[in-house]
N, C-alpha and C positions, 0 to 999 in steps of 0.2 A: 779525241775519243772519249767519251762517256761515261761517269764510273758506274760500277756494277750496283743495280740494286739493292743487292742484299750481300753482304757479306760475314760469315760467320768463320770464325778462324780461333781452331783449337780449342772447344766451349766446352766446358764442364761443369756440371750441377748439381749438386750432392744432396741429399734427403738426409732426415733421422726419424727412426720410426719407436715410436714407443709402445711401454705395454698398456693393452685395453685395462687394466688395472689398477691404470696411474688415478691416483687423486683429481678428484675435479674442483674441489675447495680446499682451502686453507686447514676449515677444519679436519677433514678426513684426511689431509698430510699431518697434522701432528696425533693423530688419532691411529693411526697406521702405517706412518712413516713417513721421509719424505725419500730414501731410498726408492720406493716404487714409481717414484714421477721422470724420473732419469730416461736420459732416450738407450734404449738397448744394443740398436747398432744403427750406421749411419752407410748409407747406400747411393751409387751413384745414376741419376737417372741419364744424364747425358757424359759420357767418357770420350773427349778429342775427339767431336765433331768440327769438321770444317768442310765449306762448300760454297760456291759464289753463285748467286742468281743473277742473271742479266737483266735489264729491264725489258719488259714486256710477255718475261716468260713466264707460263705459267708450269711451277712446280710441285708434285704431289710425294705427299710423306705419305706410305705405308709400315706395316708394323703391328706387333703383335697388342693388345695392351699390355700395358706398363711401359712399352719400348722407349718411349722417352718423346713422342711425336708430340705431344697438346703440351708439354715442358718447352719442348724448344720452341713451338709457335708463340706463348706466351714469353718468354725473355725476348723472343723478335719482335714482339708487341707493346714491351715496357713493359711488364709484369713482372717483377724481380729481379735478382742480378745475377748475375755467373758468377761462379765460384771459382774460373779461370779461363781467361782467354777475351777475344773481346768480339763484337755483335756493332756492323755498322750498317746503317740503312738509310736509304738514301730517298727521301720521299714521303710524303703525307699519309700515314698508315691509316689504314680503317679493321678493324676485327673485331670479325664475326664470331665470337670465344663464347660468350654468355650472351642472349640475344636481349633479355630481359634486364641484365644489370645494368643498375642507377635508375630503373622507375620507380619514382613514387608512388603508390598504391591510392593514394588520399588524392592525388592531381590527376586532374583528366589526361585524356589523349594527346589534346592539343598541347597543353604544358609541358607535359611529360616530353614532349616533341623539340618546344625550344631548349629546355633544360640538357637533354643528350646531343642534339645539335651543337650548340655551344661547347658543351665537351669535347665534341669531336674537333672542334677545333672553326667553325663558320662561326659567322657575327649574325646577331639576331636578325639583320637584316637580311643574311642570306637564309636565314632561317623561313623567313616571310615569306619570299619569292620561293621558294620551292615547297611550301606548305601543302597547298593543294596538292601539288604531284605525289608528295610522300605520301599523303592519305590517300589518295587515287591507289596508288598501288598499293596498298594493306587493305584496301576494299575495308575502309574503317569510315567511309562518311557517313553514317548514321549514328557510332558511338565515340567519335571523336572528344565529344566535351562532355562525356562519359569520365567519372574517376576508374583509374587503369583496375583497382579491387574488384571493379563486374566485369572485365573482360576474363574468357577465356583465356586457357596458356597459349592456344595458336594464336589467338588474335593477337597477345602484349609480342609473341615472336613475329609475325607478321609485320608488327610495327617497329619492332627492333630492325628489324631484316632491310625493312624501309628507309629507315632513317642514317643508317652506315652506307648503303648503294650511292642514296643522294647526294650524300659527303663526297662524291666522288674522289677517291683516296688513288693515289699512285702506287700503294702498296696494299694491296688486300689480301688479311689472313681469315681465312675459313677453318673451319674446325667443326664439322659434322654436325652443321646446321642450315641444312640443305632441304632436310626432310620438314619441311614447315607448311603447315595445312594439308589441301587436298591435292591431289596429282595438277591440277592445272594450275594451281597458284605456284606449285614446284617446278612445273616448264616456266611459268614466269621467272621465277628467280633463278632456274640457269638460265636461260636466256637472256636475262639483265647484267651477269654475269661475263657469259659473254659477250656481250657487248663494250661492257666494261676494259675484255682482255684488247679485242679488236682498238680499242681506243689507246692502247699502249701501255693499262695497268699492270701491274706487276702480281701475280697472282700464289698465293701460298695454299694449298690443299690440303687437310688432313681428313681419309675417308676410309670405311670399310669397305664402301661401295667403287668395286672393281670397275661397270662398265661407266661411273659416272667418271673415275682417274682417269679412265682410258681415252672419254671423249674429251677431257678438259683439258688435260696435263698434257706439256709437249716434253718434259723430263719428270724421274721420278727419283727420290730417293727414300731407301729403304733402311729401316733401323733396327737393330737387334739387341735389347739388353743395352740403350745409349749409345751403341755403337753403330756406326754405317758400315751397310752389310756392299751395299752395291747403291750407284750413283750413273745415272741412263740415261735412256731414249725408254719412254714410258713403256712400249709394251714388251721390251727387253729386261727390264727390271720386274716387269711385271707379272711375267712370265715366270722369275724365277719365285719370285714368291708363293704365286699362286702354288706351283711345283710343289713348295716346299711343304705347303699344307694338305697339297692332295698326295702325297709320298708317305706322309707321317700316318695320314687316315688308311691309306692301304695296307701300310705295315699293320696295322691294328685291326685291321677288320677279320673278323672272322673265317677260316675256308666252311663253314656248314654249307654240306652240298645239296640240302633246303632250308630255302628259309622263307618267310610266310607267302603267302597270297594274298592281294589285295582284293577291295571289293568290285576292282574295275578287269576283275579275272589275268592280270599281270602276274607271274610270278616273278618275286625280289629275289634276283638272281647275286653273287657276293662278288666284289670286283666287277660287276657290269654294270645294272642300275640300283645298286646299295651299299653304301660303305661307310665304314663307322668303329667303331669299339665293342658299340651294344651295350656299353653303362646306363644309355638312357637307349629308349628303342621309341620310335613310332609304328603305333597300332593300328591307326588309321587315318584317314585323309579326308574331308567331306568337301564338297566344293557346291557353296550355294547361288545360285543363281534368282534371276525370278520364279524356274521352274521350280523352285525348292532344292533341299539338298542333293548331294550326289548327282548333281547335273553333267553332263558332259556338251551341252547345247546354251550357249551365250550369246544374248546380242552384242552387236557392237556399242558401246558407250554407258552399256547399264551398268549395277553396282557388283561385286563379287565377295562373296569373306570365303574365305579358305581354315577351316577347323583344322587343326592336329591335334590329335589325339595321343597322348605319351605315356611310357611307365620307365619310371628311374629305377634300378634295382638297390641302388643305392643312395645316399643323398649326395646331389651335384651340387656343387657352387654356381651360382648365378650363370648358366646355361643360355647362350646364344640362338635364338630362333631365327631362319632365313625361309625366306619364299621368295621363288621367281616365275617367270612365265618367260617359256624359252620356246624358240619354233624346232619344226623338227630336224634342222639342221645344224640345228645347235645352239644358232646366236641369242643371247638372250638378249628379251623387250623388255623385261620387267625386273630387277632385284633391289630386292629392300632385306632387312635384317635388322633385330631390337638393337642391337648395338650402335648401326648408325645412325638411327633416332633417340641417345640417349637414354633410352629402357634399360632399367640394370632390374634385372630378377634377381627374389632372393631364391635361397639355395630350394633345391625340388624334389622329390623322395615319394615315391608310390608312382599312385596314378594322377594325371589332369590331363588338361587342356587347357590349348591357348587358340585364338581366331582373331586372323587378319582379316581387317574391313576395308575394299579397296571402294573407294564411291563412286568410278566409274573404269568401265576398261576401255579405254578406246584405239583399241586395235583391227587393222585392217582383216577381212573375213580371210576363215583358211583354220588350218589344225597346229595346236601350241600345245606344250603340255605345260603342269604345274610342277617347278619341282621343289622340293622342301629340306630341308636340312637341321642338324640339333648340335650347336656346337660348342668344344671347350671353351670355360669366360673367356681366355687369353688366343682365343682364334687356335689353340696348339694345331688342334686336331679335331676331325668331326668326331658325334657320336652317333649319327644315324642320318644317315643323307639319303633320299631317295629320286634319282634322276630317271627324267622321262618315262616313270609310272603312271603319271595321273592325266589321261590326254582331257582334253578340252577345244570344242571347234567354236571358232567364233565366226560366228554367221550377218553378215552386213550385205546389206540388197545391190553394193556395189561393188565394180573389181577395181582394189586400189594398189597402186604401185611401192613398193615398201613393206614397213608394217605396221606405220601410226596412221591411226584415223581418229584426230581430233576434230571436236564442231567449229568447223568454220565456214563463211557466206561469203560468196562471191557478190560485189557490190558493181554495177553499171550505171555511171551519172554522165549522159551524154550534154556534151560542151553546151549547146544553146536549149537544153531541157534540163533544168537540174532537178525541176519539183517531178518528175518523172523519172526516178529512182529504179532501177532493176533490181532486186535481191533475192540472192534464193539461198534459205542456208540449208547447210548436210551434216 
């Protein structure tokens, strides 16, 4: 019999948190003390964790922030040690934690490509032979021997994203870096992904994003405050999470038995489609199409930004922005949210806005609505969520089964004609 993957047995990790106060030089400690550099109090991020992954399974961490999830994938990655208990792994890791750490800014693409290769643990030789494929897929042949300082942040993540897949690692940890470029290069990388699982990788997930867990993870465990809350079959743990954040937003949400009207003549009705606190409120919604704003008419495949418009009544700490596009049955096609790409807002207080720019939607025709959300940094609770308010038809001149309609060509090369090529793409 085989041994387990990953095994983590009894792990604890302890922090010390200091004051923003403390001394930053020498000099300002004998100038002001050195009393003040002292850590104040020492906190535990992970408390008797233990849990065995089999190989080839793929296992997703959910969890509030701070819960302890990017703490425990990094000690199962090498990145520091426990403070008690021990972490065995059985397999050629690759993590996806920091996509960009260890480039060189001064070295080009190419370099900067054997340099992290070798890291990861191939011989430059293997580096060579899979050269071209890594740049094939970072769609980086034109600024390869480019120094990495002119690329864009997708581009140096694209190529990070690249060069850990090709490593082909038996143990792969992600860490909510998924969201890298544009939707089609993001079906590429779950797609590579999976691919990778099908091949017998051992897979680690750390995400905000619900229905990506749900399609990837065949278990899930969940973390509360360092501790395991529950340990499943994904949409059984899933469930309960989710639960817990939609239970805590209801407790909170207001009974006003009106409350506003949209500009798409909806009224936000409290417990049906809007729930929240109301410490931060959304005012408005604009949905721009090619028609311009407040469209309700999309083609299939064109671009969309979705505007929210908000007022804090008070100032919030770094506030969580969601948008989805869900059919009217419920299931959602689309959710993203700043938090699993990274975005940390600083704290918000009056009026703004924010706009999601999506570069293409491509979904099959029919009626979806947009729905939006505003919520606690630490996921607690929303502050203003609004479901299936904002409808949207996406109109496509063909009837597809599903609801992705990605550009793809059907190709016909008959056996004794090959320079007589058929294509037609959609």
């Amino acid at each position: 019999m085989s041994q387990p993957a990953i095994i983590i047995d009894n792990v604890s990790k302890r922090f010390r948190s200091y004051d923003s106060n403390r001394p930053t030089s020498l000099k300002e400690a004998v100038l002001h003390g050195m009393w003040r550099g002292g850590a104040k109090r020492a906190f535990w991020a992970l408390d008797g964790v233990s849990f065995v992954v089999e190989k080839g399974i793929a296992l997703g961490i959910v969890g509030r922030n701070g819960a302890g999830k990017s703490t425990l994938l990094r000690l199962i990655g090498g990145v520091g040690k426990t403070d008690s208990g021990h972490i065995n792994v059985n397999g050629r890791v690759g993590a996806l934690l920091d996509l960009t750490a260890g480039f060189h800014p001064d070295l080009t693409g190419r370099e900067n490509v054997f340099i992290t290769g070798v890291i990861c643990g191939l011989t430059r030789k293997q580096v060579a032979e899979r050269l071209d494929e890594i740049v094939a897929f970072a769609e980086l042949e034109k600024f390869i021997d480019s120094p990495v300082r002119t690329y864009s942040t997708g581009m140096q993540m694209r190529l990070g994203f690249s060069i850990i897949i090709h490593t082909e690692p038996e143990v792969l940890l992600v860490d909510e870096v998924l969201a890298v470029g544009d939707l089609a290069f993001q079906k590429k990388c779950m797609d590579r992904i999976r691919t990778l699982k099908e091949k017998g990788c051992t897979l680690i997930l750390v995400s905000h994003d619900t229905e990506q867990t749900r399609q990837i993870c065949d278990r899930l465990l969940w973390l509360r405050n360092g501790r395991v809350v529950a340990l499943g079959p994904t949409e059984e743990v899933l469930n309960g999470y989710v639960n817990e954040l939609a239970d805590e937003t209801r407790r909170r949400t207001p009974d006003s038995a009106n409350m506003t009207s949209t500009q798409f003549g909806t009224s936000l009705r409290p417990q049906t489609n809007r729930f929240g606190s109301q410490e931060v409120q959304i005012e408005a919604v604009q949905i721009f199409g090619s028609a311009g704003p407040s469209t309700t008419q999309v083609a299939s495949g064109e671009p969309v930004s979705v505007r929210i418009r908000y007022f804090a009544n008070k100032p919030v700490p770094g506030p969580i922005f969601s948008v989805s596009l869900s059919r009217e049955d419920g299931l959602i096609c689309f959710d993203t949210n700043t938090a699993a790409q990274n975005i940390e807002l600083p704290p918000i207080a009056g009026h703004g806005e924010i706009v999601l720019h999506l570069q293409r939607v491509d979904l099959a025709g029919g009626k979806y609505f947009v729905d939006v959300g505003i919520f606690e940094h630490q996921w607690a609770f929303g502050y203003d969520y609004h479901w299936h308010v904002y409808p949207v038809t996406i109109q496509s001149p063909r009837v597809d089964v599903g609801f992705l309609h990605p550009p793809h060509v059907w190709e016909l090369a008959r056996p004794n004609e090959s320079a007589q090529t058929i294509k037609r793409t959609f």
